[in-house]
C-alpha positions as CSV (number, residue, x, y, z in Angstrom):
1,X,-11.6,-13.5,-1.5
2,X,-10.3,-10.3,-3.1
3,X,-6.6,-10.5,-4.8
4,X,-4.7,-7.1,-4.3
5,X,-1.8,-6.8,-6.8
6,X,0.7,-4.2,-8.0
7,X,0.0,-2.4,-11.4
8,X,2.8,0.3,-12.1
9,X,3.9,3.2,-9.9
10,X,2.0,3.5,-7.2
11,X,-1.4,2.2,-9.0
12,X,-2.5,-1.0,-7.8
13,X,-5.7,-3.5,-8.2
14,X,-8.0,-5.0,-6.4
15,X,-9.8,-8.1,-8.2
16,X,-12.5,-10.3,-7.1
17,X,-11.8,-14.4,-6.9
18,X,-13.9,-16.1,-9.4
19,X,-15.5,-17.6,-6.2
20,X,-16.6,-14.1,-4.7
21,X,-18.9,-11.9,-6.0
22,X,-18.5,-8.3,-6.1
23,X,-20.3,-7.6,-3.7
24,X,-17.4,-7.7,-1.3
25,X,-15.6,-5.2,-3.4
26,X,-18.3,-2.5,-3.2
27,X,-18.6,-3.2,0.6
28,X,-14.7,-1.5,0.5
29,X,-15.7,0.8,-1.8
30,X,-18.2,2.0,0.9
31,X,-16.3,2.1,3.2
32,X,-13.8,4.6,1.9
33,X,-15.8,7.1,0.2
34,X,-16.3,10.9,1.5
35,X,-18.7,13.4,0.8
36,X,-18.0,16.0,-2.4
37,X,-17.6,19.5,-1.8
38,X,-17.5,20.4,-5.3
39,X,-21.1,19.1,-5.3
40,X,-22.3,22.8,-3.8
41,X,-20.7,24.8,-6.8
42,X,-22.3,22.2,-9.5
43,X,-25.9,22.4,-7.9
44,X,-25.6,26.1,-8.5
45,X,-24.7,25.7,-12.0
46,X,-27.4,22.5,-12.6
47,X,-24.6,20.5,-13.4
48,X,-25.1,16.4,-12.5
49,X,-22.1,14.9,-10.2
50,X,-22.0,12.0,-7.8
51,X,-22.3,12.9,-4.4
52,X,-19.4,11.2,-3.2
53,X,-15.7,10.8,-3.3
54,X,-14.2,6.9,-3.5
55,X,-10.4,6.3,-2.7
56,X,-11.0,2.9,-5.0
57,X,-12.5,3.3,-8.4
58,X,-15.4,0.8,-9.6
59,X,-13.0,-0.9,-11.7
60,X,-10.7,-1.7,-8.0
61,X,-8.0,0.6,-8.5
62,X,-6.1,2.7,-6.1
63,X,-3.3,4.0,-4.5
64,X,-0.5,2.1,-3.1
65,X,-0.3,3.8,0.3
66,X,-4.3,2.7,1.1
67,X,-3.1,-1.5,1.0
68,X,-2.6,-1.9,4.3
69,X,-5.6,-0.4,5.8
70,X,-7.6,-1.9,3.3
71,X,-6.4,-5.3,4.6
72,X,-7.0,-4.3,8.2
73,X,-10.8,-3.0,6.7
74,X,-11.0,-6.6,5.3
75,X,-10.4,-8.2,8.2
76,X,-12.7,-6.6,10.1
77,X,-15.7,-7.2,7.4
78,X,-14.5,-11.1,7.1
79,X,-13.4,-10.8,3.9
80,X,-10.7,-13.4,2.9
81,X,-7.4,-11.2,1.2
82,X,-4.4,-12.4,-1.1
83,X,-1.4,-10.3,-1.4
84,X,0.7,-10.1,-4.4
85,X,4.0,-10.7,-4.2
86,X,5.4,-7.7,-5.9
87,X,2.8,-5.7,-3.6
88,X,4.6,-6.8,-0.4
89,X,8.2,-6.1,-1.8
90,X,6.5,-2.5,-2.8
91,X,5.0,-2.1,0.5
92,X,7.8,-3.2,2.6
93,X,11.5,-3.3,0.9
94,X,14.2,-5.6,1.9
95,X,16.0,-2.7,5.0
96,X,18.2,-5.6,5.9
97,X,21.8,-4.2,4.8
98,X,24.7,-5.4,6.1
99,X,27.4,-3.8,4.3
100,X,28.2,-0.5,2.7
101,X,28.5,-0.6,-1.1
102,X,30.9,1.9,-3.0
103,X,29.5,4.9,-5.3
104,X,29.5,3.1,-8.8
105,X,31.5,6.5,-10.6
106,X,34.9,6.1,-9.1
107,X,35.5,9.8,-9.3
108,X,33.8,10.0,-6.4
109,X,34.0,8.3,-2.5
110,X,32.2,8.7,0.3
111,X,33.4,11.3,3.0
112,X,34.6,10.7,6.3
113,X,31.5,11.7,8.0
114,X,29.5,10.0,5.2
115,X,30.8,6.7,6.3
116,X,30.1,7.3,9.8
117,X,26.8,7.9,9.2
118,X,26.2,5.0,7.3
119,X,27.7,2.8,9.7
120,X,25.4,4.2,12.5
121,X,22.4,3.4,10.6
122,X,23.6,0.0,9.9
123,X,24.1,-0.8,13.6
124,X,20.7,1.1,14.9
125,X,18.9,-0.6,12.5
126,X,17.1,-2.7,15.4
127,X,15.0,-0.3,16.2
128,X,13.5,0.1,13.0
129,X,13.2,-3.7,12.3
130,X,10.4,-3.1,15.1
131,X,8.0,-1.2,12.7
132,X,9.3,-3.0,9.6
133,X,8.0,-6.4,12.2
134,X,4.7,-4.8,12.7
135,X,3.8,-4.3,8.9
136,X,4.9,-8.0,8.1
137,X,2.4,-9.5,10.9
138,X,-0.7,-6.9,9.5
139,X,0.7,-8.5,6.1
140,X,1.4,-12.5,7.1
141,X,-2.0,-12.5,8.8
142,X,-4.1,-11.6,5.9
143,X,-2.1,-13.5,3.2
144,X,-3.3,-16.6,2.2
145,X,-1.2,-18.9,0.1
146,X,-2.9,-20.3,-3.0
């Protein structure tokens, strides 16, 4: 089972369970690797570089904006994931707002048109609850409670 939890920013981790070898780790690492085109330029100059490109480094970090395909990517190899809860309020914020809050500096209030617009959003929000739905179920499906 590989545990993916939130660093800092948008740095995150993926760690091995004491169970699983890391085997499974590399097998993601594989599959998100490219070719590198700097790799030309350094040949010409006799200068040593590895021939490919990996999204996750060896030690399982990455970027924030790769978790859910890499859970998708783990479901297709079989792998078992856990999702840190910090990771899923980083990946999918609470969009459930049901009131409009004032400015915090008095000296200045929201206009008119300002107000109108943020009431709009607030009642067309079901049509973005559809997408925020889709990420949960790719999330909920892969999460498995300890």
């Amino acid at each position: 089972m590989l545990k993916f939890i939130y660093v800092r920013g948008n740095k995150c981790k993926i760690i091995p369970d004491i169970d699983a070898n890391r085997f499974e780790l590399d097998k993601i690492r594989e599959a998100y690797k490219t070719d590198n085109s700097a790799l030309v330029f350094a040949k010409k100059y006799q200068y040593s570089m590895n021939p490919f490109v990996y999204a996750i480094s060896p030690l399982g970090s990455y970027n924030i904006g790769l978790t859910i395909e890499l859970v998708e990517t783990c479901k297709k190899l079989g792998i078992k994931t856990y999702i840190d809860n910090n990771l899923i309020k980083k990946i999918n914020p609470n969009l459930f707002i049901n009131k409009i809050e004032e400015v915090p500096n008095t000296g200045y209030k929201y206009r008119d048109y300002q107000l109108k617009l943020l009431k709009a959003l607030i009642d067309n929000r079901k049509r973005y609850n559809n997408i925020t739905n889709k990420i949960r179920k790719i999330i909920n499906n892969s999460w498995i409670m300890l």
